[in-house]
ZANU-329679 format. One record per residue: y, z, x of N, C-alpha, C, O in turn. Coordinates in Angstrom, 1 decimal. Each point is the difference from the previous one (the first is absolute). Layout:
ZANU-329679
((Y Z X) (Y Z X) (Y Z X) (Y Z X))
...
//
This chain:
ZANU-329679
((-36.8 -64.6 -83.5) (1.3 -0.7 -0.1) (-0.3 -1.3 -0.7) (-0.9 -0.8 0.2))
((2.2 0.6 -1.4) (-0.8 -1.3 -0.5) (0.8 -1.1 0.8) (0.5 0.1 1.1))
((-0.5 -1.3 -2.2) (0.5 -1.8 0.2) (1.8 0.5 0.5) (0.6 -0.3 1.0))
((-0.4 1.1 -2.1) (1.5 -0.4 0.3) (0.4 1.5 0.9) (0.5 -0.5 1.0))
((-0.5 1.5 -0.8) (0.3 0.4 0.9) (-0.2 -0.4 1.6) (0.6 0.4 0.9))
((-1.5 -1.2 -0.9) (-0.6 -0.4 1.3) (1.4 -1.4 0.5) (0.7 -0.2 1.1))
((-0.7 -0.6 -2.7) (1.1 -0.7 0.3) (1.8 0.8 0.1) (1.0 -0.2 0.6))
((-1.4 0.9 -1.3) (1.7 0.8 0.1) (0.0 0.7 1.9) (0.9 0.1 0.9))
((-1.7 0.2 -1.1) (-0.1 0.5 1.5) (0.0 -1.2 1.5) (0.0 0.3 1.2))
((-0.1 -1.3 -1.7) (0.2 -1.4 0.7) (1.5 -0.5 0.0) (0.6 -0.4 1.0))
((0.0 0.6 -2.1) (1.5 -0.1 -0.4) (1.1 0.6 0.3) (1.1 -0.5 0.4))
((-1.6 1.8 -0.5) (0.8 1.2 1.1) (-0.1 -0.1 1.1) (1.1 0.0 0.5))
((-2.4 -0.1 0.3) (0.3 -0.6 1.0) (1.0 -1.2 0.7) (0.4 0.0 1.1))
((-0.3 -0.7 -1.9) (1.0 -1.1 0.2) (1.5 0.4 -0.4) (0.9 -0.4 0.6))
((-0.9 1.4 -1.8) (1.3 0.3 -0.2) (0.6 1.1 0.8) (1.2 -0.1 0.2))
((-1.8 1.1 0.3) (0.6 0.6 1.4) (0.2 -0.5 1.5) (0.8 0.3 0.8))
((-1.8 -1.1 -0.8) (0.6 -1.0 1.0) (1.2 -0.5 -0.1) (1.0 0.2 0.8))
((-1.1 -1.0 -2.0) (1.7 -0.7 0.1) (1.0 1.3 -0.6) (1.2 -0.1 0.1))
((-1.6 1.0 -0.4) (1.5 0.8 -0.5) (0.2 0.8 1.7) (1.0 0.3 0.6))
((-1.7 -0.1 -0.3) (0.4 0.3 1.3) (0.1 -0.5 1.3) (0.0 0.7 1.1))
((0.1 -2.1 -1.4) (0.8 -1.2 0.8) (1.1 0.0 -0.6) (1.0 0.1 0.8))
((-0.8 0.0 -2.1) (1.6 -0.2 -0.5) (0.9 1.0 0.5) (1.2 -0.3 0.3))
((-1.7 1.7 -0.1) (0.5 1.2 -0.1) (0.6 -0.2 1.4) (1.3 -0.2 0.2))
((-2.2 0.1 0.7) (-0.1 -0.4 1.3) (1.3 -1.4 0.4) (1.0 -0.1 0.7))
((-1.6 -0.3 -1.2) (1.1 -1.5 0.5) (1.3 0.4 -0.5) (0.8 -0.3 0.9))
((0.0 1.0 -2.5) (1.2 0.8 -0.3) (0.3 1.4 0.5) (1.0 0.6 0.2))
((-2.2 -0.3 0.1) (1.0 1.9 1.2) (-0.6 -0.2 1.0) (0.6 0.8 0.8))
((-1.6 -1.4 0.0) (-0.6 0.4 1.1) (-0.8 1.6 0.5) (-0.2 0.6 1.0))
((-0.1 -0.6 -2.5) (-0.9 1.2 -0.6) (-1.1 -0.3 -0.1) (-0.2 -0.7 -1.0))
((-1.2 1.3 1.8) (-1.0 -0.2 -0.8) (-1.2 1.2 -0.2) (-0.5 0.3 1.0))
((0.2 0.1 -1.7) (-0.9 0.8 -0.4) (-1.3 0.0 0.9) (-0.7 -1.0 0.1))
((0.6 2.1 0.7) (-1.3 -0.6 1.2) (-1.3 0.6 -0.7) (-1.0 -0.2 0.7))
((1.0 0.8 -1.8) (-1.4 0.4 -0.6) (-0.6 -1.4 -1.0) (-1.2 -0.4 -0.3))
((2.3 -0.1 -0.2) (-0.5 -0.6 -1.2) (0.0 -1.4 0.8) (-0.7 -1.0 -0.3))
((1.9 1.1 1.6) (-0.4 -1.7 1.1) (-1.7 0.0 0.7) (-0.6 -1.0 0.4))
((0.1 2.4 -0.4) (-1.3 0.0 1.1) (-0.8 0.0 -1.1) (-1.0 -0.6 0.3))
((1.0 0.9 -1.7) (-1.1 -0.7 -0.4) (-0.2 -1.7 -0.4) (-1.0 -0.7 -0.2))
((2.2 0.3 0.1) (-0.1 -1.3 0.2) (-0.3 -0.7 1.2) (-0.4 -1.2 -0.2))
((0.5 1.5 1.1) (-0.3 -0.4 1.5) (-1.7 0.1 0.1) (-0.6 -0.8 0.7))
((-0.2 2.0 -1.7) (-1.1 0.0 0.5) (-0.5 -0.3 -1.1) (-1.1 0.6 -0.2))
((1.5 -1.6 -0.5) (-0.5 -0.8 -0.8) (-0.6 -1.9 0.6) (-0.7 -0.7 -0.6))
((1.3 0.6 1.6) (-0.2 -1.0 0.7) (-1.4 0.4 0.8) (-0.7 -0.9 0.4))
((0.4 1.9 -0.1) (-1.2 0.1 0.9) (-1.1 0.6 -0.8) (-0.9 0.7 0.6))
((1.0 -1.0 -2.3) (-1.3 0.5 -0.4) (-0.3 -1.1 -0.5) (0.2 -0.2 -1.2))
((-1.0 -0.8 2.1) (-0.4 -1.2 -0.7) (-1.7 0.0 -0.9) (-0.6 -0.9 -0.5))
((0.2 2.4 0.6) (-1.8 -0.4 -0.9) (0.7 1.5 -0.5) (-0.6 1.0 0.4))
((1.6 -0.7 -1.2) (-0.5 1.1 -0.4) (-0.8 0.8 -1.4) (0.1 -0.8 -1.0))
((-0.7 1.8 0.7) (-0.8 0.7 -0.4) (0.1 -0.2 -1.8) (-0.8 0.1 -0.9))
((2.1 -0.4 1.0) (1.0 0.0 -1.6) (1.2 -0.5 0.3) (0.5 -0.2 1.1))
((0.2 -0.1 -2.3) (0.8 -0.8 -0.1) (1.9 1.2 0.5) (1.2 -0.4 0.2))
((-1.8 1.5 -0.2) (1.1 1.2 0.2) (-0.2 0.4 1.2) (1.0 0.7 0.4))
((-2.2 -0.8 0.8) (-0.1 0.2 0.7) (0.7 -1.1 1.1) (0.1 0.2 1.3))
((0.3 -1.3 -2.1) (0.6 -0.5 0.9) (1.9 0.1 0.7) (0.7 -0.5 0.9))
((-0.8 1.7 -2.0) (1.8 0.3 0.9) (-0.9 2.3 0.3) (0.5 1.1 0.0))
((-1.4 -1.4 0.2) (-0.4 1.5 0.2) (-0.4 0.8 -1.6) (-1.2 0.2 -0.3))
((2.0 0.1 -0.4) (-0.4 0.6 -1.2) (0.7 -0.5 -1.2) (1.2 -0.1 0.2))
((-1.5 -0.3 -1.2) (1.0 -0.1 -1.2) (1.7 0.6 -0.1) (1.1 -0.3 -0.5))
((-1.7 1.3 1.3) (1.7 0.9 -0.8) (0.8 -0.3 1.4) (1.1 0.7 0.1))
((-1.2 -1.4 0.8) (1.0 -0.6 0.7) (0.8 -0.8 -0.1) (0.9 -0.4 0.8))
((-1.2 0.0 -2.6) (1.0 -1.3 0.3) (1.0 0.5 -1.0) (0.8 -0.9 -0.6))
((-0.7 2.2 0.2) (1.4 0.1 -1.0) (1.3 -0.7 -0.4) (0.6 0.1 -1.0))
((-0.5 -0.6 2.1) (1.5 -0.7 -0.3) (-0.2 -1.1 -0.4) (0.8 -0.7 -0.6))
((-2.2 0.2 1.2) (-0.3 -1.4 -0.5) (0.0 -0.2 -1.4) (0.4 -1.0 -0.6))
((-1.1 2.3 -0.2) (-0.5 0.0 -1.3) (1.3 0.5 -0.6) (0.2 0.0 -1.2))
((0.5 0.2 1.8) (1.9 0.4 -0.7) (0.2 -1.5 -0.1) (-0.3 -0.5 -1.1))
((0.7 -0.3 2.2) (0.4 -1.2 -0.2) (-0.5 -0.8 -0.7) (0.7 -0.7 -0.7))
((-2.1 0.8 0.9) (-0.5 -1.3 -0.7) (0.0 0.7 -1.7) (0.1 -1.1 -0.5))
((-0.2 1.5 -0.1) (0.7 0.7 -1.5) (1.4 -0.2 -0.3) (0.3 -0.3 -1.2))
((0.3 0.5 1.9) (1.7 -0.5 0.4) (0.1 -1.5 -0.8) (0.6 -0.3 -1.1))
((-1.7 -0.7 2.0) (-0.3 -1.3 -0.8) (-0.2 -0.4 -0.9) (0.6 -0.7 -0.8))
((-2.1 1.5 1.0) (-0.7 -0.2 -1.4) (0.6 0.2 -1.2) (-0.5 -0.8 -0.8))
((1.5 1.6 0.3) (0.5 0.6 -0.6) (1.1 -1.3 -0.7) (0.3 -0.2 -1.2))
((0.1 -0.4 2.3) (1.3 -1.4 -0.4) (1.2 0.6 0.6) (1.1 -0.5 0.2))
((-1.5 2.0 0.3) (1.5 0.2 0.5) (0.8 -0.9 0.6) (-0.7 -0.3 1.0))
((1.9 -0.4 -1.0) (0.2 -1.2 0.8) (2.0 0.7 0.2) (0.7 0.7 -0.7))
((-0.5 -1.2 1.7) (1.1 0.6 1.5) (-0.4 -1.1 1.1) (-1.0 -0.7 0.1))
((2.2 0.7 0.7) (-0.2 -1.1 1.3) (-0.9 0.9 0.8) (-0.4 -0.5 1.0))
((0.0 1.7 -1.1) (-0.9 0.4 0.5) (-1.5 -0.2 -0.3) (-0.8 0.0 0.9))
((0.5 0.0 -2.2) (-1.4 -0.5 -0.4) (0.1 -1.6 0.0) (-1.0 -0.6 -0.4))
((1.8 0.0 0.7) (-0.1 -1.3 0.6) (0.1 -0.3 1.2) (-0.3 -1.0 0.6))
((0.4 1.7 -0.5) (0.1 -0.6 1.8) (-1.6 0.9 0.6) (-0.8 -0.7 0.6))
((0.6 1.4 -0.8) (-1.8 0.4 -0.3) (-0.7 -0.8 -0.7) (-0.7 -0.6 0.8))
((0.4 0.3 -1.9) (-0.3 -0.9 -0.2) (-0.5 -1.4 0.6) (-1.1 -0.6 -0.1))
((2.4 0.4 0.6) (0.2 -1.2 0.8) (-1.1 0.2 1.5) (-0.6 -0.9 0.5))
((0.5 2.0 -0.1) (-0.8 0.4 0.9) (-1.4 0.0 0.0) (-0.9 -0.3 0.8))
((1.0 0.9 -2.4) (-1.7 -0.2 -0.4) (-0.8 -1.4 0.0) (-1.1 -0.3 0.3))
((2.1 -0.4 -0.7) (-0.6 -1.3 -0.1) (0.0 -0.7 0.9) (-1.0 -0.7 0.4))
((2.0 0.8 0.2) (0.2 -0.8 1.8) (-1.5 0.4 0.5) (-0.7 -0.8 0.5))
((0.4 2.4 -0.6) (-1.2 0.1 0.7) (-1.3 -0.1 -0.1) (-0.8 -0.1 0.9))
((0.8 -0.1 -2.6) (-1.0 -0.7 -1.0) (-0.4 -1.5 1.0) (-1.0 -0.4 0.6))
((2.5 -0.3 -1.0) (-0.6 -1.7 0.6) (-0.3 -0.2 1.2) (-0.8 -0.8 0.3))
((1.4 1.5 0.7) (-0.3 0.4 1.6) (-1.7 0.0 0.2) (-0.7 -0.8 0.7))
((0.3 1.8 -1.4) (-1.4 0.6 0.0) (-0.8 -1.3 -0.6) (-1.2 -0.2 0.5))
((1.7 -0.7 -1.4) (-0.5 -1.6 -0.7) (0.1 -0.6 1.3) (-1.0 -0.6 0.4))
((1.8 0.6 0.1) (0.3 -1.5 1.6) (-1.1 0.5 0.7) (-0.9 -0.7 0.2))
((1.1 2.6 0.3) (-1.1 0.0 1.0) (-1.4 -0.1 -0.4) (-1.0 -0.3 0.7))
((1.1 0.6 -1.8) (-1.9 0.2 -0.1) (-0.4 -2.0 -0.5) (-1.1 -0.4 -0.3))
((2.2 -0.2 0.5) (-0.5 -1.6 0.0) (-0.5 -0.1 1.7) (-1.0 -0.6 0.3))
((1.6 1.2 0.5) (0.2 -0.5 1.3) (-1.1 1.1 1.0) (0.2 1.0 0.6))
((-1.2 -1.8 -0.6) (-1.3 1.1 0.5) (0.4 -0.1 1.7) (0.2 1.2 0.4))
((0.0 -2.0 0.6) (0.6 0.5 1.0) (0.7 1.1 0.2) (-0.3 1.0 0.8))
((1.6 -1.2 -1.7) (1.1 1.7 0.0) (-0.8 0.6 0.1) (-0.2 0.7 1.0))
((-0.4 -0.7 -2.3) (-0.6 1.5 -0.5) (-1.2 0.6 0.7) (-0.5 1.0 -0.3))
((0.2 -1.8 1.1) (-0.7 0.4 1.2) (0.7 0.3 1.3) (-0.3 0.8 0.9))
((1.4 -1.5 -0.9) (1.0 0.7 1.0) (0.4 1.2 -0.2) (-0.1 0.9 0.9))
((0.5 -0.8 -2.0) (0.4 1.5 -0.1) (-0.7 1.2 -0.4) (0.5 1.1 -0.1))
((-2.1 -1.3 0.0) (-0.8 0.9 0.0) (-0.5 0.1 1.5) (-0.6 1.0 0.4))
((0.8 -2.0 0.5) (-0.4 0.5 1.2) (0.9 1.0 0.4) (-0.4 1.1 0.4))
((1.9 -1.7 -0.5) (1.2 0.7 0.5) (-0.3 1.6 -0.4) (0.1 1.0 0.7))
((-0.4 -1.3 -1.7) (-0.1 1.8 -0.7) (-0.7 0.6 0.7) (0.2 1.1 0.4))
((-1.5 -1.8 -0.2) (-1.0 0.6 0.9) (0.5 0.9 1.4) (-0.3 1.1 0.3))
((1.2 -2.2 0.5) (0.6 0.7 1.2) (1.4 1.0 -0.6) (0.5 0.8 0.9))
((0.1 -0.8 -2.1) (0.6 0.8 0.0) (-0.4 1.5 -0.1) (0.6 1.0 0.3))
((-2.2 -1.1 -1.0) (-0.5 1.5 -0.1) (-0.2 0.6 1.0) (0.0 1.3 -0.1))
((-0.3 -1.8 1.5) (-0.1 0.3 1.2) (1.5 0.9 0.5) (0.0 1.1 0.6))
((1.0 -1.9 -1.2) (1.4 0.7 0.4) (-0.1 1.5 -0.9) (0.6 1.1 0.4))
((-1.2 -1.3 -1.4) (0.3 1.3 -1.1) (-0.9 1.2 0.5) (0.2 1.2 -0.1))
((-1.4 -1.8 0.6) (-0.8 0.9 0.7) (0.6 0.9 1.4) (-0.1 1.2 0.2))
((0.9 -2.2 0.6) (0.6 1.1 1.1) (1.8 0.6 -0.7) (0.3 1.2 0.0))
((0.5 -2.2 -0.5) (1.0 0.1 -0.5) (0.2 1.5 -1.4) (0.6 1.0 -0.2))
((-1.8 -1.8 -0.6) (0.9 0.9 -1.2) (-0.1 -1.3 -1.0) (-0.3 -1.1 0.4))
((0.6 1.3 -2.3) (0.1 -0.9 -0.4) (1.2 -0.7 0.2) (0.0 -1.0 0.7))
((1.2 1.5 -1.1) (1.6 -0.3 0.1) (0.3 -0.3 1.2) (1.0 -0.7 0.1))
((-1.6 1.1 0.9) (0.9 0.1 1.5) (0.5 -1.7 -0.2) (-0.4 -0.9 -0.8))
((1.9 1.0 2.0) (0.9 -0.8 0.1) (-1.1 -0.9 0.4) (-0.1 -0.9 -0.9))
((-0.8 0.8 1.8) (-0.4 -1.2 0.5) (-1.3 -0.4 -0.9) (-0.4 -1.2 0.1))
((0.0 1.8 -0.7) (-1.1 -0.5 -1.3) (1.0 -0.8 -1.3) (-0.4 -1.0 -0.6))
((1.3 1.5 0.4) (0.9 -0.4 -0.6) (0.8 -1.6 0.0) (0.1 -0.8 -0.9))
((0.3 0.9 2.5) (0.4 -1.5 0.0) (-1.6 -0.9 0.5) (0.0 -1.2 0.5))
((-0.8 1.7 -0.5) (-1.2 -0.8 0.2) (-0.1 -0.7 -1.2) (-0.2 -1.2 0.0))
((0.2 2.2 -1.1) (-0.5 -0.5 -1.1) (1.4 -0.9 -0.5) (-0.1 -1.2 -0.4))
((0.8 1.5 0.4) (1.5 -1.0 -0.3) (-0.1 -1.3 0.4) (0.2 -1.0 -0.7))
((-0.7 1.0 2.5) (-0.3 -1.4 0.1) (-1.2 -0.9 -0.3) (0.0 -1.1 0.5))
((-1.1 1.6 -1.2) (-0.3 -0.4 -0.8) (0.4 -1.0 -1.3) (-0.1 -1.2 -0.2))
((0.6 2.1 -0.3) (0.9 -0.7 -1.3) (0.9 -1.0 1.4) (-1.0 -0.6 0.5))
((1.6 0.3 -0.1) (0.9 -1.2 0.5) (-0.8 -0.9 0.5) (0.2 -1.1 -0.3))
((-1.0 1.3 0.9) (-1.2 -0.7 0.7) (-0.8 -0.7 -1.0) (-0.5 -1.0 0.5))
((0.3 1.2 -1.6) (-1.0 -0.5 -1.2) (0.7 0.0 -1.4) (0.2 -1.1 -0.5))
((0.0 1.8 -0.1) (0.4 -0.2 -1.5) (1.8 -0.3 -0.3) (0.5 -0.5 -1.0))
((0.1 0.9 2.2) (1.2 -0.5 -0.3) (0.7 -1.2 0.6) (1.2 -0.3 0.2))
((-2.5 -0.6 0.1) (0.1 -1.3 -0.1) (-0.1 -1.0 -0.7) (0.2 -1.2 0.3))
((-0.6 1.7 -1.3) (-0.2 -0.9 -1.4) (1.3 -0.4 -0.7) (1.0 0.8 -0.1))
((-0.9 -2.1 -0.6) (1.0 -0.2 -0.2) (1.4 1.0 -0.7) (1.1 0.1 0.3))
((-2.1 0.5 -1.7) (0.8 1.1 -0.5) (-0.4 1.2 0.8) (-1.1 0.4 0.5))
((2.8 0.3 -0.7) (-0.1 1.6 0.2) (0.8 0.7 -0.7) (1.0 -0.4 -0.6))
((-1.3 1.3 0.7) (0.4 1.1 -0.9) (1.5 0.9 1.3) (0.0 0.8 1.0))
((0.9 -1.7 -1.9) (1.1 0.9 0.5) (0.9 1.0 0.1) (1.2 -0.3 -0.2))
((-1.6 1.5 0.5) (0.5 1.2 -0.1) (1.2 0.4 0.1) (0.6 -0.5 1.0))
((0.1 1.6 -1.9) (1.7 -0.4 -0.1) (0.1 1.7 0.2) (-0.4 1.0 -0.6))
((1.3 -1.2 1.6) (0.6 1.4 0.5) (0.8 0.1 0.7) (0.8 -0.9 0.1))
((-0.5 2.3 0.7) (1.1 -0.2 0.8) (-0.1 -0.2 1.2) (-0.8 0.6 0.7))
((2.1 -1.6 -0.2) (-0.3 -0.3 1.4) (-0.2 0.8 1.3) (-0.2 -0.4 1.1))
((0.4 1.3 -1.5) (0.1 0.9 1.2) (-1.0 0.3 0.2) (-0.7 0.0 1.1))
((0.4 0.6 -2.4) (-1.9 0.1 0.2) (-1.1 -1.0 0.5) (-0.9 0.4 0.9))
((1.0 -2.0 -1.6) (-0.6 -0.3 0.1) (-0.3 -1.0 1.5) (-1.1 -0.4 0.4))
((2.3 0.4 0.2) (0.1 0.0 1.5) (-0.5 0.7 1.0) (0.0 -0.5 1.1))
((-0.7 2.0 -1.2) (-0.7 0.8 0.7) (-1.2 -0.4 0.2) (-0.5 -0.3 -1.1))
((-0.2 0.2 2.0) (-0.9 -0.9 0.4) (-1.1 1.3 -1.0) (-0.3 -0.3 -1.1))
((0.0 1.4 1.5) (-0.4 0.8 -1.1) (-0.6 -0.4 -1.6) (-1.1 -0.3 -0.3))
((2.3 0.6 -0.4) (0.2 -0.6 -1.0) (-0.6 -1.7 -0.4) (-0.6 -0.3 -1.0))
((0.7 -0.1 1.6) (-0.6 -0.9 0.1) (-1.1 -0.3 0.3) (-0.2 -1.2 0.1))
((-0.7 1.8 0.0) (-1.0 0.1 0.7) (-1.1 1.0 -1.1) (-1.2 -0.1 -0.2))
((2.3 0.7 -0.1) (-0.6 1.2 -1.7) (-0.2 -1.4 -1.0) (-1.0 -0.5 -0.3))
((2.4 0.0 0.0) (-0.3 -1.1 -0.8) (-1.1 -0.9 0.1) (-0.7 -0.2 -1.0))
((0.4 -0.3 2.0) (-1.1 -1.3 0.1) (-1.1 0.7 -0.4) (-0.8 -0.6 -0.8))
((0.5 2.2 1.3) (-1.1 0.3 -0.1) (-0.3 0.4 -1.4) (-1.1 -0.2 -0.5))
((2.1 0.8 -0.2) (-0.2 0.2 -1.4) (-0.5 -1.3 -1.1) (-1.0 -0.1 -0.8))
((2.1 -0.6 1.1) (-0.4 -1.0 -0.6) (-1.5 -0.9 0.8) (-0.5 -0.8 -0.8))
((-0.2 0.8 1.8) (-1.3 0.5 0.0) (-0.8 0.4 -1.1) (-0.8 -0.5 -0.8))
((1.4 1.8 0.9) (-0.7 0.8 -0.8) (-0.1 0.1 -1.5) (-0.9 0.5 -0.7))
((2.4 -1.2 0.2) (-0.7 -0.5 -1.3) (-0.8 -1.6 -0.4) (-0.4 -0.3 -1.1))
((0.3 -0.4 2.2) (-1.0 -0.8 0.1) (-1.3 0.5 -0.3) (-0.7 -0.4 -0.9))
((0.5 1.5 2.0) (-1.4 0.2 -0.1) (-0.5 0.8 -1.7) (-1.1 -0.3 -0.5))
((1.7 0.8 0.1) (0.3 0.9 -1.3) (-0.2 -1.1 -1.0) (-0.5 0.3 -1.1))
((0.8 -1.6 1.4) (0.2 -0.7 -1.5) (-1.2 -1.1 0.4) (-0.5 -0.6 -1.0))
((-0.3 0.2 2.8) (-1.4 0.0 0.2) (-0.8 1.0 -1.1) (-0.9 -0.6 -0.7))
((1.2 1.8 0.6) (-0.8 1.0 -0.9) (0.0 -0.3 -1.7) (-0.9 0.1 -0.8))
((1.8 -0.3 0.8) (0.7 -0.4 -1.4) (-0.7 -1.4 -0.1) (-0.4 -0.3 -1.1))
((0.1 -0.4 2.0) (-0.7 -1.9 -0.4) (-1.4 0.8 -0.4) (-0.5 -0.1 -1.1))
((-0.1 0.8 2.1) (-1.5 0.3 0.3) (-0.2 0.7 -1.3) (-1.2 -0.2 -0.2))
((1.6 0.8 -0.7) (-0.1 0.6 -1.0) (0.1 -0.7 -1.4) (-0.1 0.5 -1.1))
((0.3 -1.8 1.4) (0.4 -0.6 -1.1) (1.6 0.3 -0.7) (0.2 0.1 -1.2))
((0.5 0.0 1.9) (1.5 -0.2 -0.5) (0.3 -1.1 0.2) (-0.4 -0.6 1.0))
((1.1 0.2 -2.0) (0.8 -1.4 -0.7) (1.5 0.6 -0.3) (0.4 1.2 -0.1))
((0.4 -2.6 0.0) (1.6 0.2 -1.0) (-0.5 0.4 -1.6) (0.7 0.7 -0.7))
((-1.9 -1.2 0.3) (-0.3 0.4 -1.0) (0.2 1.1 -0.4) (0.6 0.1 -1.1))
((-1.2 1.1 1.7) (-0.3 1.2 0.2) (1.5 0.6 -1.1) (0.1 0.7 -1.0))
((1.1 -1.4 2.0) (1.1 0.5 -0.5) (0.6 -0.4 -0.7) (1.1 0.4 -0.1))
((-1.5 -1.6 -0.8) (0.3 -0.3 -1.4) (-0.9 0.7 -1.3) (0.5 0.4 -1.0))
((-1.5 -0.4 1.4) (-1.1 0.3 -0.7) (-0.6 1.6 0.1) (-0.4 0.6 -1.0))
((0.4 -0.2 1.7) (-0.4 1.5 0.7) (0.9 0.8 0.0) (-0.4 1.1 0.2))
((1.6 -1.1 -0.3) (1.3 0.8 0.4) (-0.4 1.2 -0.4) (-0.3 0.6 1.1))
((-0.1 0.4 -2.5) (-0.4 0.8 -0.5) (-0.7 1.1 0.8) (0.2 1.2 0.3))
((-1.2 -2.1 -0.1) (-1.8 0.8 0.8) (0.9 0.6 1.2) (0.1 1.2 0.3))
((0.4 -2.3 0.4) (0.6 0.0 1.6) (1.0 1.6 -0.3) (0.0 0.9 0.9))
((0.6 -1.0 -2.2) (1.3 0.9 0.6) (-0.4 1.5 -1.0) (0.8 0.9 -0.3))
((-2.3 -0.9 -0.1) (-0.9 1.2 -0.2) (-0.8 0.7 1.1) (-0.3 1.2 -0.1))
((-0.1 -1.9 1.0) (-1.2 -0.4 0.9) (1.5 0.7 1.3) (-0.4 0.8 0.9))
((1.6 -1.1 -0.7) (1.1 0.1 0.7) (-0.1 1.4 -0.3) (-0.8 0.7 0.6))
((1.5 -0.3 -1.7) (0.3 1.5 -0.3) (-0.8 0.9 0.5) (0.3 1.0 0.6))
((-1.9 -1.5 -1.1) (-0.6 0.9 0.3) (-0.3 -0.2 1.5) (-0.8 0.7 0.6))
((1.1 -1.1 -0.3) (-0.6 0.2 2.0) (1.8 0.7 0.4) (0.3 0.7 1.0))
((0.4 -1.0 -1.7) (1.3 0.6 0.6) (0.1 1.7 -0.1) (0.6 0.7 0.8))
((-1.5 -0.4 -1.9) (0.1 0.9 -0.1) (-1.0 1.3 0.6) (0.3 1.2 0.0))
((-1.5 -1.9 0.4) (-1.0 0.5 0.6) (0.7 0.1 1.5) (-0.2 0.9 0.8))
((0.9 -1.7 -0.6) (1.0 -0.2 1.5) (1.2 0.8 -0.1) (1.0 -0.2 0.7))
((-1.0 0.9 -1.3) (1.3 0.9 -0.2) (-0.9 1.5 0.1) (0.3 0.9 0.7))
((-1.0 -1.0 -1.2) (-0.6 1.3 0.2) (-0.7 0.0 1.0) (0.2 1.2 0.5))
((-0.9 -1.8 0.2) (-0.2 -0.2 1.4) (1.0 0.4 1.2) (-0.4 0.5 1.0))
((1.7 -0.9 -1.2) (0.7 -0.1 0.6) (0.7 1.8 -0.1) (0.5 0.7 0.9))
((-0.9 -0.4 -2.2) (1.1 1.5 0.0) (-1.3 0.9 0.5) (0.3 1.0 0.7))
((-1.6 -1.1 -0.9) (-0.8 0.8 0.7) (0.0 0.2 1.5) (-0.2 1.0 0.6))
((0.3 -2.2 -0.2) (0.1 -0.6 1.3) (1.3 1.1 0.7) (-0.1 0.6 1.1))
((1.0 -0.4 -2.0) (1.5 0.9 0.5) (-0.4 1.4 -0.3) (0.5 0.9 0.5))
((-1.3 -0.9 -1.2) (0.1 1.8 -0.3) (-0.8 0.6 1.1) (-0.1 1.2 0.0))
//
């Protein structure tokens, strides 16, 4: 796997996170295949490769939908308001990795959350709002946050809520991957090209994954 797939696969990560916070926070829908591999992206902190950290490359399909969506300039209040997510989670990930306490806090936290995943399950309700309060307890105390726009009915469910914090977690940790790799804003002034060659083709290796996977 080269430079930029490793990075496009860092990106997706972050862009399925937030597309399915958005999805989530507007229907109170969420995809529980493509939410558990982001969830168990938080508990692979040494892993083997850079794709092994959401389990396999072709897990993140939608991510690699979305993040092409971007790349591309397609622009809608919906690639803005994503967008807006990517970055929120971009500078999030700048505050915490200044703040070596947090980020020691929340690698302990995680620690006792894998305990819950071990008897629980990854998703279960109560690994779930573990990891949610997390995020309130540590990163959503910084002065900026990233405000999520949806509907109230949804986002009033203690549930829902609780998906939210953790996703957005989860594209924290994703765009952690994205620092460790050498991603910059640069990347996407200057790189756009490589990124949304390096995109296709893992989209499409993820698609055929996905239909063998059905047959």
């Amino acid at each position: 796997m080269d430079k930029w797939q490793s990075l496009v696969i860092a990106l997706a990560g972050i862009t399925q996170a937030v597309d399915l916070m958005d999805k989530l926070a507007k229907t109170g829908y969420l995809n529980s295949a493509d939410f558990e591999t982001c969830v168990r992206s938080l508990f692979e902190q040494n892993p083997a490769s850079t794709e092994a950290v959401f389990g396999d490359a072709s897990r993140l399909l939608r991510g690699y939908e979305v993040l092409l969506d971007l790349l591309q300039r397609n622009k809608g209040p919906q690639q803005t308001a994503l967008l807006g997510y990517c970055f929120g989670a971009l500078h999030l990930q700048k505050r915490l990795a200044g703040n070596k306490n947090m980020l020691n806090q929340v690698g302990e936290r995680l620690g006792k959350s894998r305990h819950q995943v071990e008897h629980f399950g990854l998703t279960h309700e109560n690994v779930i709002a573990g990891l949610a309060s997390i995020y309130t307890d540590t990163i959503s105390t910084f002065p900026f946050r990233i405000q999520v726009v949806g509907e109230a009915q949804y986002l009033q469910q203690n549930r829902v809520a609780n998906q939210v914090r953790v996703l957005l977690l989860c594209a924290i940790r994703a765009a952690i991957l994205w620092r460790q790799l050498g991603g910059s804003r640069l990347h996407f002034l200057l790189y756009r090209s490589q990124l949304i060659k390096a995109a296709e083709g893992l989209l499409a290796q993820a698609k055929q994954a996905r239909q063998l996977a059905d047959s």
